[in-house]
C-alpha positions as CSV (number, residue, x, y, z in Angstrom):
1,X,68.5,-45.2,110.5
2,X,65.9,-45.2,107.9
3,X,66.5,-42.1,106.0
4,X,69.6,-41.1,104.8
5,X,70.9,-37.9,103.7
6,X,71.6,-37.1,100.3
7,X,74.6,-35.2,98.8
8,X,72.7,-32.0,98.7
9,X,72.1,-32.3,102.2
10,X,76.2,-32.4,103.4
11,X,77.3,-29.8,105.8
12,X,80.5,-29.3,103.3
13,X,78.1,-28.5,100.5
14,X,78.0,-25.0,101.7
15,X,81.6,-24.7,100.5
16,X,81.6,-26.3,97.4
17,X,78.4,-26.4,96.1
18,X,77.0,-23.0,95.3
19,X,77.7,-21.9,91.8
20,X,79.5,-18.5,93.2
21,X,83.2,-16.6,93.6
22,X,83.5,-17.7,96.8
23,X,82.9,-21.5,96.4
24,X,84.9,-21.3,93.3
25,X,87.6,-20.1,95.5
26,X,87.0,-23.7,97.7
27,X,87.5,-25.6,94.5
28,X,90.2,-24.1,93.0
29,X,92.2,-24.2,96.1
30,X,91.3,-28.2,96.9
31,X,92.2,-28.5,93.4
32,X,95.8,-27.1,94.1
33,X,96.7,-29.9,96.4
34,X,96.0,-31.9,93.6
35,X,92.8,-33.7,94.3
36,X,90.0,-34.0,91.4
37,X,86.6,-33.0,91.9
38,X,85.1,-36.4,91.6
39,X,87.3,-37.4,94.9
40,X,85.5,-35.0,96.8
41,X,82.3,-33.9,95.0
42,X,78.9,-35.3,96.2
43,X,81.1,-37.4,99.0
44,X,81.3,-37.1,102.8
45,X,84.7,-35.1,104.4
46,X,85.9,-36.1,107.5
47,X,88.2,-34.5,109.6
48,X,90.5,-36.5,111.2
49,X,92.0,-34.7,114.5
50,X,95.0,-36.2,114.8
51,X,96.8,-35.6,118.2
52,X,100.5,-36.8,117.2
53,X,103.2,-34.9,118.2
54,X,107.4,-35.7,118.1
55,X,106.7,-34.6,121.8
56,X,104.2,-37.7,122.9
57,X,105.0,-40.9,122.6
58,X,101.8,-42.5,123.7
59,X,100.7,-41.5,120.7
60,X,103.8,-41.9,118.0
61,X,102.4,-44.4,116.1
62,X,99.4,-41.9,115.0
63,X,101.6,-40.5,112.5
64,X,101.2,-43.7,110.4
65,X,98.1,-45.0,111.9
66,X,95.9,-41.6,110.5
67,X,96.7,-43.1,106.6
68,X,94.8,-46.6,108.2
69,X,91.9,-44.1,108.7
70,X,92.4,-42.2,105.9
71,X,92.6,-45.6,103.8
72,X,89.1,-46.7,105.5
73,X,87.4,-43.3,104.6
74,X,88.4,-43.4,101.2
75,X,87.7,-47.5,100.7
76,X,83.8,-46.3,101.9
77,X,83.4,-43.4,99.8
78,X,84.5,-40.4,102.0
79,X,87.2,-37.9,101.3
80,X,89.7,-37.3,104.5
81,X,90.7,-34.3,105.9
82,X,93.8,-34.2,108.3
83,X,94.1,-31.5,111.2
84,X,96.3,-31.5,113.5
85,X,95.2,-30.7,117.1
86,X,97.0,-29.9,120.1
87,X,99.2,-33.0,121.4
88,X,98.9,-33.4,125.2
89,X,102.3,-35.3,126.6
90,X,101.7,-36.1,130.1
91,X,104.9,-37.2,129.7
92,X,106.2,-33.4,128.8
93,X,103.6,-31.2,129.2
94,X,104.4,-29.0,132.8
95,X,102.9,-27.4,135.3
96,X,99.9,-30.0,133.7
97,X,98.1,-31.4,130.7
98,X,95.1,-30.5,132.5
99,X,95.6,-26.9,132.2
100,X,95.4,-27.1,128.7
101,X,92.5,-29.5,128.5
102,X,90.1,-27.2,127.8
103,X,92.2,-25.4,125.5
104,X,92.0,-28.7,123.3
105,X,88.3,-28.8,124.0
106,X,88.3,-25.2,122.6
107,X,90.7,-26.1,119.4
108,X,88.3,-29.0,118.4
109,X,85.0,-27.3,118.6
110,X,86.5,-24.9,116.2
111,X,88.6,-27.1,113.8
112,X,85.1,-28.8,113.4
113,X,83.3,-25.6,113.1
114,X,85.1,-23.7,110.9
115,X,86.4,-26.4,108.0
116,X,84.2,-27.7,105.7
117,X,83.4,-31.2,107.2
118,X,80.9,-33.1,107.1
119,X,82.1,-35.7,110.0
120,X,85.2,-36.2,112.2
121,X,87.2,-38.7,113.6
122,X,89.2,-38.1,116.9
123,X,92.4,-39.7,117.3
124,X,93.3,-39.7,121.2
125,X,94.5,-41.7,124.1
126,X,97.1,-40.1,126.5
127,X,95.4,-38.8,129.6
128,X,93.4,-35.5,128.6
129,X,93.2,-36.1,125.1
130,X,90.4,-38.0,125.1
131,X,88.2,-35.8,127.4
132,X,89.6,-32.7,125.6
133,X,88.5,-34.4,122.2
134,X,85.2,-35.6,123.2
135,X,84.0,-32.5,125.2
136,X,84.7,-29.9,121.8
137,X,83.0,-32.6,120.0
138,X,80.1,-33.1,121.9
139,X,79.8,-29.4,122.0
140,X,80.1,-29.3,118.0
141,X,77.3,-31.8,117.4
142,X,78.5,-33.3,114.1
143,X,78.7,-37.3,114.1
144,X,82.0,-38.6,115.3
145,X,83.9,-42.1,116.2
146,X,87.0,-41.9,118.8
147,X,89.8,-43.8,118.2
148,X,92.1,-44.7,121.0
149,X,96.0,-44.7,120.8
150,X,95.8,-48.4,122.3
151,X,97.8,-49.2,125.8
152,X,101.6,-50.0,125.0
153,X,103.0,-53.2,125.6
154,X,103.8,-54.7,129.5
155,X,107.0,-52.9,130.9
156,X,109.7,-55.5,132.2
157,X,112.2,-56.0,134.5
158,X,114.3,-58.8,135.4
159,X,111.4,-60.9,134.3
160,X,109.1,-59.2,136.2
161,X,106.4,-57.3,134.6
162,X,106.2,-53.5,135.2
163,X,103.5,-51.7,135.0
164,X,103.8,-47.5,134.1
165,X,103.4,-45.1,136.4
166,X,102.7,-47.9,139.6
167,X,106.0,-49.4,139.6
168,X,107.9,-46.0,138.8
169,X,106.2,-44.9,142.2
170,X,107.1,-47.9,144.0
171,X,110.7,-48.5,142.7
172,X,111.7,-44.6,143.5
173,X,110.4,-45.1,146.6
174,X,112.6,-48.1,147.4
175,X,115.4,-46.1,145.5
176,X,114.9,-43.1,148.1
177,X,115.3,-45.7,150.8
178,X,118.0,-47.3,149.6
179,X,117.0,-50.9,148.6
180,X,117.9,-50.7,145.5
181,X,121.1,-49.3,143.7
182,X,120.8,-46.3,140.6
183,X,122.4,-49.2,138.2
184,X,118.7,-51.0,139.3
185,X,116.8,-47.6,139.1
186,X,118.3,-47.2,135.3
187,X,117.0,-50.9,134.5
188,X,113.8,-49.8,135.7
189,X,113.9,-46.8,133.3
190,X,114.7,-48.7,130.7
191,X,112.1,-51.5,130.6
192,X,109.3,-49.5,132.2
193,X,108.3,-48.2,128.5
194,X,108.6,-50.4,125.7
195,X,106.7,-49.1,123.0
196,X,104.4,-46.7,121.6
197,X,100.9,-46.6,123.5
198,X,99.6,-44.9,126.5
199,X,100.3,-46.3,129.8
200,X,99.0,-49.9,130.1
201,X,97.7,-49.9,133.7
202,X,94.4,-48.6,134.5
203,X,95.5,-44.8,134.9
204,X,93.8,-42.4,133.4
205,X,94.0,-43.0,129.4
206,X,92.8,-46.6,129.8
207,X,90.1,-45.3,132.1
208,X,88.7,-42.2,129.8
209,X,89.2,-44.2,126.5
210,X,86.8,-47.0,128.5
211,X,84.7,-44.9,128.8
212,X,84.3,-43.2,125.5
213,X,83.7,-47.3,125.2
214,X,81.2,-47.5,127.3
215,X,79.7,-44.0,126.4
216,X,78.9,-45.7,123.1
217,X,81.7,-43.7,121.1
218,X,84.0,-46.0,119.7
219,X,83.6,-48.7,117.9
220,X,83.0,-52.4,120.0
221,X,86.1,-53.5,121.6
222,X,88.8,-50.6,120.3
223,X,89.5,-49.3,123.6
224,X,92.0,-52.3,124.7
225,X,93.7,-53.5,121.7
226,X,97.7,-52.6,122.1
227,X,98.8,-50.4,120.3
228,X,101.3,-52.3,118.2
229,X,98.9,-55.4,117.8
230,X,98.0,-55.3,113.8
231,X,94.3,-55.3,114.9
232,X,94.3,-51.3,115.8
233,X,95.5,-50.7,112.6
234,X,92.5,-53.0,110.9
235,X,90.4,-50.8,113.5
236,X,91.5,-47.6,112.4
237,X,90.6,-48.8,109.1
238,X,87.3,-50.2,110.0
239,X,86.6,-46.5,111.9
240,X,87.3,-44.4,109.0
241,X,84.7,-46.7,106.8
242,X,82.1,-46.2,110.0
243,X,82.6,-43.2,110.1
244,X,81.5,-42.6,106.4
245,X,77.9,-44.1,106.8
246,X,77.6,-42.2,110.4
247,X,77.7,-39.0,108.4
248,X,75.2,-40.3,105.3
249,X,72.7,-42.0,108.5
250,X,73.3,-38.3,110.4
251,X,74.1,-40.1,113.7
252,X,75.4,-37.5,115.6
253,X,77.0,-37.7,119.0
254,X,73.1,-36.5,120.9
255,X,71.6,-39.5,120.0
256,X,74.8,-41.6,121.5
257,X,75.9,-40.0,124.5
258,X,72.4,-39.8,126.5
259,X,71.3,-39.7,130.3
260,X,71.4,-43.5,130.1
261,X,75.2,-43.8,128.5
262,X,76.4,-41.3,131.2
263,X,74.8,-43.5,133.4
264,X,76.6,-46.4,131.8
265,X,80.0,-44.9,131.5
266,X,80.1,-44.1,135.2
267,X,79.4,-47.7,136.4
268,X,82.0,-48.8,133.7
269,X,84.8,-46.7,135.6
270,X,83.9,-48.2,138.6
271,X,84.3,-51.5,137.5
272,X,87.7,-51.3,135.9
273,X,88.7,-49.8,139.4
274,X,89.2,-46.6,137.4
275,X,91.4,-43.3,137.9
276,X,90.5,-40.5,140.2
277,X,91.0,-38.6,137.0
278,X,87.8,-39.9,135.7
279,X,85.9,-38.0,138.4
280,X,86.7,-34.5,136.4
281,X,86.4,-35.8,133.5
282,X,83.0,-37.5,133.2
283,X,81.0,-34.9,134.9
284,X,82.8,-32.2,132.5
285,X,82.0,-34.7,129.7
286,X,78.3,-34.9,130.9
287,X,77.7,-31.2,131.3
288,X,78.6,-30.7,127.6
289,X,76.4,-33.7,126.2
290,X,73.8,-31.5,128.1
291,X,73.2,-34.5,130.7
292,X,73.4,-34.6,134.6
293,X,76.2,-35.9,136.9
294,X,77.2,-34.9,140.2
295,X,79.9,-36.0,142.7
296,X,76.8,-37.7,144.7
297,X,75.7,-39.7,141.9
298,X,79.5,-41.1,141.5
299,X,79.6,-42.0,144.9
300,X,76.2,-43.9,144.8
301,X,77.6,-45.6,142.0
302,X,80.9,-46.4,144.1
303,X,78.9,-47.9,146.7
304,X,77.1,-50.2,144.2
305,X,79.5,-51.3,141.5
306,X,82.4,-53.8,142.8
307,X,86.0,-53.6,140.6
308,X,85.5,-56.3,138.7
309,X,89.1,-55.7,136.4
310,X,92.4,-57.5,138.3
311,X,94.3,-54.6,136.4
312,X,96.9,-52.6,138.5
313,X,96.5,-50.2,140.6
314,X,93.8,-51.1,142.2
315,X,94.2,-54.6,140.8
316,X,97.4,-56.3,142.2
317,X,98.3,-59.1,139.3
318,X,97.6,-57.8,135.8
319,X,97.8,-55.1,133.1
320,X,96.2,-54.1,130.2
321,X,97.6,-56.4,127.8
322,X,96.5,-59.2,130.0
323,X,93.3,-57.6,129.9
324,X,92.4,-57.6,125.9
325,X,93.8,-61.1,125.7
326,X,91.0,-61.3,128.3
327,X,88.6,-60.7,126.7
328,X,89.1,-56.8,127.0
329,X,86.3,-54.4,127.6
330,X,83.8,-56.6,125.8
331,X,83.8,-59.3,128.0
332,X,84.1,-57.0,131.2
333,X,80.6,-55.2,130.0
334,X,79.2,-58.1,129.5
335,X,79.7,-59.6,133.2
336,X,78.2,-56.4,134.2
337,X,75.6,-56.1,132.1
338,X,72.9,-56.5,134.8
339,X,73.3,-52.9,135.9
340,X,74.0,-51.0,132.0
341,X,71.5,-50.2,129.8
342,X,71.8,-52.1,127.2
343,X,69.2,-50.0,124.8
344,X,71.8,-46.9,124.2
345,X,73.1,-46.5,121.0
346,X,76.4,-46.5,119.7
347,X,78.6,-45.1,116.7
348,X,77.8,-48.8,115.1
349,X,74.4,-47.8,114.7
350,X,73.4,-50.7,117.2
351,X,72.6,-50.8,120.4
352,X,75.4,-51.6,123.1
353,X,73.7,-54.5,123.7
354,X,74.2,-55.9,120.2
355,X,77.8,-55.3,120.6
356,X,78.4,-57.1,123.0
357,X,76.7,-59.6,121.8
358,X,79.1,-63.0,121.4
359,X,81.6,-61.3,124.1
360,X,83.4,-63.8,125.7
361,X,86.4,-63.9,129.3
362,X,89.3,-66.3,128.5
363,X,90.8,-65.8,132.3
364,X,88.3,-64.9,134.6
365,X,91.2,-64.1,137.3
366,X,91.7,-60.7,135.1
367,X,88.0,-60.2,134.7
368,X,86.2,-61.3,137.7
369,X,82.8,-61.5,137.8
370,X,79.6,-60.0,140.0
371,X,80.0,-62.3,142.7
372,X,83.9,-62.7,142.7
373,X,85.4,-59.3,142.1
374,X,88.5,-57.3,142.7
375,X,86.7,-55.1,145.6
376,X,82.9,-55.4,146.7
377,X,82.8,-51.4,146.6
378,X,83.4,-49.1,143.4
379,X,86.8,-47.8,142.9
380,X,86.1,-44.4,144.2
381,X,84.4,-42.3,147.1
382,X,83.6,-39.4,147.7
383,X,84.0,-37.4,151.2
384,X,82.5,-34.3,152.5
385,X,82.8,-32.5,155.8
386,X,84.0,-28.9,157.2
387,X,87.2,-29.6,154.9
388,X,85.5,-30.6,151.7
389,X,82.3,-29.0,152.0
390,X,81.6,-29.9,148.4
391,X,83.9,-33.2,148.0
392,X,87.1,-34.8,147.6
393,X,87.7,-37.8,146.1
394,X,89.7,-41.1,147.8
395,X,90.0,-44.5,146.2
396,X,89.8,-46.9,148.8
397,X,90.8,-50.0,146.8
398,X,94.2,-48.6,146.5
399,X,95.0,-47.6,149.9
400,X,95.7,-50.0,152.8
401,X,92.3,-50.7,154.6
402,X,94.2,-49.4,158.0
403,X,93.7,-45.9,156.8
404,X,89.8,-46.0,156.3
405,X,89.1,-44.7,159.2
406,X,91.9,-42.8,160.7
407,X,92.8,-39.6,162.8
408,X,95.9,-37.2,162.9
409,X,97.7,-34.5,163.2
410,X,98.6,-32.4,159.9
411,X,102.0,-31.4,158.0
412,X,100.8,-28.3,156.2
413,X,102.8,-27.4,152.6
414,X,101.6,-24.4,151.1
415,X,104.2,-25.2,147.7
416,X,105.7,-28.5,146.4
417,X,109.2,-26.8,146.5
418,X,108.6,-26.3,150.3
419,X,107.3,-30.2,150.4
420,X,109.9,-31.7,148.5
421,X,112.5,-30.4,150.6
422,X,110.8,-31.7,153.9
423,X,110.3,-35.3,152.8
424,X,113.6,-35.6,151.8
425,X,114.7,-34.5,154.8
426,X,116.3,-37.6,157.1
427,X,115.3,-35.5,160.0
428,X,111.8,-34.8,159.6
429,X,109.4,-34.7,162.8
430,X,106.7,-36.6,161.5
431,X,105.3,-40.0,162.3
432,X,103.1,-42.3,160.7
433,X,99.9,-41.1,162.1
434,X,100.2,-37.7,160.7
435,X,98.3,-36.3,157.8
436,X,100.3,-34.8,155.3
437,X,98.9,-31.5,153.2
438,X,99.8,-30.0,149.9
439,X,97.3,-26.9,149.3
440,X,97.4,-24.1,146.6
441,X,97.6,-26.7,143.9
442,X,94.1,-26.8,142.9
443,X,92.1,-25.7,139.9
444,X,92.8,-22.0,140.1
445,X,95.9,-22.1,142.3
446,X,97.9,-24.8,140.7
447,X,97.4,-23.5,138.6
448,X,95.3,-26.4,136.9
449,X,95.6,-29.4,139.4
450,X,98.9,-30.9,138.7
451,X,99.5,-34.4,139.7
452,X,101.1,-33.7,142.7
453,X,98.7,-35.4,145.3
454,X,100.4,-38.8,145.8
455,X,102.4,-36.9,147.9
456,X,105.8,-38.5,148.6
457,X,106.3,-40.8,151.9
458,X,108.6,-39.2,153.3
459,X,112.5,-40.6,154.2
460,X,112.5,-40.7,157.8
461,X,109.7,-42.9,157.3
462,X,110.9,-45.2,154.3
463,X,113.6,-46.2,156.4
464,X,111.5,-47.6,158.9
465,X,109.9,-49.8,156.6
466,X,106.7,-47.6,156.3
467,X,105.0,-47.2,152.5
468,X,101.6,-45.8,153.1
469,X,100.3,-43.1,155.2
470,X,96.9,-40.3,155.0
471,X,97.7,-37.3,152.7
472,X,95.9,-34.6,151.5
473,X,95.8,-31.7,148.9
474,X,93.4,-30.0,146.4
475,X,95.7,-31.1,143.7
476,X,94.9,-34.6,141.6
477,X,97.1,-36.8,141.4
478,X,98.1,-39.4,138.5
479,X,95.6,-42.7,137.9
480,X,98.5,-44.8,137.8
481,X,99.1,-43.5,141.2
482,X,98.0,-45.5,144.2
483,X,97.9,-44.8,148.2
484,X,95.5,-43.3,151.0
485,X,95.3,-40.0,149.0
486,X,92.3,-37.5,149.7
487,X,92.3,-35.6,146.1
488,X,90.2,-32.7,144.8
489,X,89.4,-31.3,148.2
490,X,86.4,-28.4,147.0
491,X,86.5,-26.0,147.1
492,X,90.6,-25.0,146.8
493,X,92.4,-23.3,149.3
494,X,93.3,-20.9,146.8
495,X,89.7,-19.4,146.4
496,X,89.6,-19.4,150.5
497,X,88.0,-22.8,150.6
498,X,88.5,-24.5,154.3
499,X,91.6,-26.1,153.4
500,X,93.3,-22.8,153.6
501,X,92.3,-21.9,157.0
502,X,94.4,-25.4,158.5
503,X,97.0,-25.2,160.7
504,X,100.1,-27.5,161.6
505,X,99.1,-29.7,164.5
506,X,95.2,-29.7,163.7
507,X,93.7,-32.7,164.0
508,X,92.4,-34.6,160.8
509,X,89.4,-37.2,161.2
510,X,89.0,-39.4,158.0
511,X,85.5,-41.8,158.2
512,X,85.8,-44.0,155.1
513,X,82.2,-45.4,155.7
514,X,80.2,-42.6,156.6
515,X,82.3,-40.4,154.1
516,X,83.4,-37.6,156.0
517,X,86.6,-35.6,155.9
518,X,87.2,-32.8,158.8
519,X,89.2,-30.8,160.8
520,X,88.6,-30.5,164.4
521,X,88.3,-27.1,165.0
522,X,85.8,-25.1,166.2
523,X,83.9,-22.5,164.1
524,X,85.1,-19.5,166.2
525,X,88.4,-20.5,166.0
526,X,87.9,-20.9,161.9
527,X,86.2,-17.8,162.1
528,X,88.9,-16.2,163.7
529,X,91.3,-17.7,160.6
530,X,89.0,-17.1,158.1
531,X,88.7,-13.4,159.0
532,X,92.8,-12.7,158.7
533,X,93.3,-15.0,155.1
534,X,94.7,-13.2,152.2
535,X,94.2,-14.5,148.8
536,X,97.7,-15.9,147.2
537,X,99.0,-13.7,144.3
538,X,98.0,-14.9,140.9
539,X,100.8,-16.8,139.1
540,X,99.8,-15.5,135.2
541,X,99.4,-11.9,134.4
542,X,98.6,-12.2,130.9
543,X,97.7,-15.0,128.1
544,X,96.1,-18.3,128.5
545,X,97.0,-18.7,132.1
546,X,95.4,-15.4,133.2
547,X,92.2,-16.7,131.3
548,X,92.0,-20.4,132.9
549,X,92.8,-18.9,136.2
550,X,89.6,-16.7,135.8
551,X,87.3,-19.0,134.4
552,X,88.0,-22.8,135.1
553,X,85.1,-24.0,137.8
554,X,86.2,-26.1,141.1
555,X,86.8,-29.7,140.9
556,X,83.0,-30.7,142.2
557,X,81.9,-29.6,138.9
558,X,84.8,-30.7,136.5
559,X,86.7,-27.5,135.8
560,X,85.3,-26.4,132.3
561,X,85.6,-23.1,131.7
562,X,82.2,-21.0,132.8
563,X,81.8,-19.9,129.5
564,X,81.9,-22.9,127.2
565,X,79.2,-24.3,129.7
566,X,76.0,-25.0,128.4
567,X,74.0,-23.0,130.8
568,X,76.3,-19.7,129.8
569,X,74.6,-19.4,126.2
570,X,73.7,-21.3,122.7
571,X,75.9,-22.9,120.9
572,X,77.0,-21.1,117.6
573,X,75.8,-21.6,114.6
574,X,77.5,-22.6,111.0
575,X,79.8,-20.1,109.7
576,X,78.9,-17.2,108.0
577,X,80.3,-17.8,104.2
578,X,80.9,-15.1,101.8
């Protein structure tokens, strides 16, 4: 970081530079909102995307926490910019976040693009935020830190710790059976969530912001401090003064997020016994920064990094308040530093060996280490076979170990109304060996992969004290979610992928260990299928929906849309200003 840019040198100086009409304009109008020149003349601006919304609560406190930044940009010399991006509730947002992923992707490219900004700061942390954030971003170029919303604080019940998402799926399910009484179920509600702060077990928004971490984009540490813990705000501070020099030192996000931090990232996931989620995400994320990652390479990585993080799911004791007292995401790179590269930069300017440098575990029962973890095996695998002929995804470490090699007869839904109605039907013919299937909820027939693949055990079987059984769908299903769940089957049965050709009473054959997921039936007979299928109607005719539904790839290759792909053309240039 020898050289440094000078004023002249700013991207904004394009707007407010040149002695002319139309940078007058610029002036005068920055003027209006009452700003002097010498607050933004000759000084960095930095957008700050800020992703609060009335309508998300894992991120409410970013509607105070942005003047933290805002504070730190000014203290180092910088003059903020506030732009509010689109706010993704996975809380409110239906069918899916994830079919307005790329539609944040999209916004932030060209909130970056457009304004006159120099730098940017993405405030994320709920689910598909911080994929959505960091994919425009990448795709923009222009130096950047990510700031996470922070998990909230530890759900409780009773005096028993809940954690979000897990224990909702657990305590319904006793609810449907009748354990426990709807005074109980409204307890539950009410202590499940109790503050601001994304959900606090490792489900997908402490998975993704861990791995912006470990992707080198946020500063050391900032991915598991609480929420309401004072040190996020002195963090959102100390990122709006980072991200000041960034711009001055031109350390933009190619020199960060490299073949090697990918690399990094992926093991990362595995060893915080990660989301399925993550899957999509990273090799979407790795496409844009221009670097390679395949479904093959995740379930090498599976196979060689154990869950070293005792953080529920996947983790039976802890959450992730437990884990920054730990020591947090520091201390867990550290214990697997033998297999990250510790020479990739980060947005400090150092390597990410320097950061973690002084990282210290205070409970090595929530961190485990190399020889003593969680699960020998990664937290994900992935399966391929005359079902999946280019993967599905199963996470082993949260399923009961009965079901890792298993065979079946299916249940075939072609709707969730449709499966819904059987589960909670007292008289279902189904029994525990059967494989249950959800189809037409994948990337293009969902539309948008909803959550739906923890598919619901159904009550004739709760009753008999049954929890777990094999299901299957093209749909994802939430990383707080937990089970022996094949997810992502590629390609969909909407696009006449294999999974639309099964019929009730086919036999399923799951092989864990040799990673195969098939049907057993023969090719003639599939043939003979394949040859009468007919394509389910679209469900958008017009608008955003009829777009995504168009252009969003399959789940093997993280459904981006075809044309914001690298290989579909150059990125634009600046703006034309005139």
């Amino acid at each position: 970081m020898n050289s440094r840019k000078t004023p002249s040198e700013l991207r904004s100086a394009r707007w407010f530079a040149p002695d002319d009409l139309r940078s007058s304009g610029h002036r005068s109008r920055t003027m209006q909102m009452g700003y002097a020149p010498e607050e933004w003349v000759d000084k960095p601006v930095i957008a700050i995307l800020n992703t609060w919304s009335d309508a998300n609560p894992c991120h409410a406190h970013f509607k105070h926490r942005v003047e933290d930044v805002k504070r730190g940009i000014l203290q180092a010399g910088g003059f903020p910019l506030e732009l509010p991006a689109l706010s993704l509730s996975e809380s409110y947002v239906k069918p899916t976040t994830m079919l307005y992923r790329n539609m944040l992707a999209m916004e932030a490219e060209e909130l970056l693009r457009s304004h006159p900004v120099d730098g940017a700061v993405l405030m994320g942390g709920c689910d598909k935020t911080t994929p959505g954030l960091v994919m425009g971003a990448l795709s923009m170029g222009l130096p950047m830190i990510y700031l996470p919303a922070g998990p909230m604080l530890r759900g409780n019940y009773r005096g028993e710790y809940l954690g979000s998402g897990s224990d909702a799926w657990k305590f319904w399910d006793e609810r449907r059976a009748g354990t426990i009484s709807e005074k109980e179920w409204v307890d539950v509600e009410a202590g499940i969530a109790r503050s601001y702060g994304h959900c606090m077990t490792m489900g997908t928004a402490s998975t993704m912001t861990a791995i912006a971490e470990a992707l080198g984009l946020t500063l050391p540490g900032a991915s598991s401090i609480p929420a309401p813990d004072a040190n996020h705000i002195r963090m959102s501070s100390a990122v709006g003064r980072r991200i000041v020099e960034m711009v001055w030192e031109d350390l933009v996000p190619s020199k960060i997020v490299t073949q090697a931090a990918v690399n990094n990232a992926v093991a990362v996931a595995m060893a915080t016994g990660c989301s399925t989620n993550a899957v999509i995400h990273l090799i979407a994320m790795a496409r844009r920064a221009g670097t390679k990652l395949s479904l093959d390479d995740l379930d090498q990585a599976g196979r060689t990094t154990p869950v070293l993080a005792n953080i529920r799911p996947t983790g039976k004791a802890y959450l992730m308040e437990d884990f920054y007292y730990a020591g947090g995401l520091r201390a867990l790179m550290s214990k697997l530093s033998s297999k990250l590269d510790l020479t990739t930069l980060t947005v400090s300017g150092v390597t990410l060996g320097e950061t973690l440098e002084g990282a210290k575990c205070y409970n090595d029962d929530v961190i485990r280490s190399l020889d003593d973890p969680i699960y020998h095996e990664g937290s994900l695998a992935v399966l391929k076979g005359n079902l999946a002929p280019t993967g599905a995804v199963i996470k082993p470490a949260a399923c009961d170990p009965r079901f890792h090699k298993h065979q079946g007869p299916a249940l075939v839904f072609d709707s969730y109304p449709e499966m819904k109605a059987a589960v909670d039907d007292e008289n279902l013919d189904i029994t525990p060996d059967h494989v249950m299937v959800l189809r037409g909820a994948g990337p293009q027939g969902g539309p948008g992969m909803p959550e739906w693949g923890m598919l619901p055990i159904p009550k004739a079987l709760l009753k008999k004290g049954h929890r777990d059984m094999l299901r299957l769908s093209d749909a994802r299903m939430s990383g707080t979610s937990y089970g022996a769940c094949i997810l992502h089957v590629s390609p969909e049965s909407h696009v006449g992928g294999p999974l639309a050709l099964l019929k009730n009473g086919d036999i399923i054959r799951l092989d864990l260990e040799a990673r195969r997921i098939d049907m057993l039936v023969d090719e003639d007979e599939l043939q003979r299928r394949r040859d009468t299928w007919v394509k389910p109607p679209e469900k958008f005719g017009r608008g955003y929906g009829w777009m995504f539904s168009r252009h969003v790839a399959q789940a093997d290759t993280g459904c981006d849309f075809d044309f914001l792909e690298n290989s579909f053309g150059p990125t634009p240039g600046e703006p034309d200003i005139y």
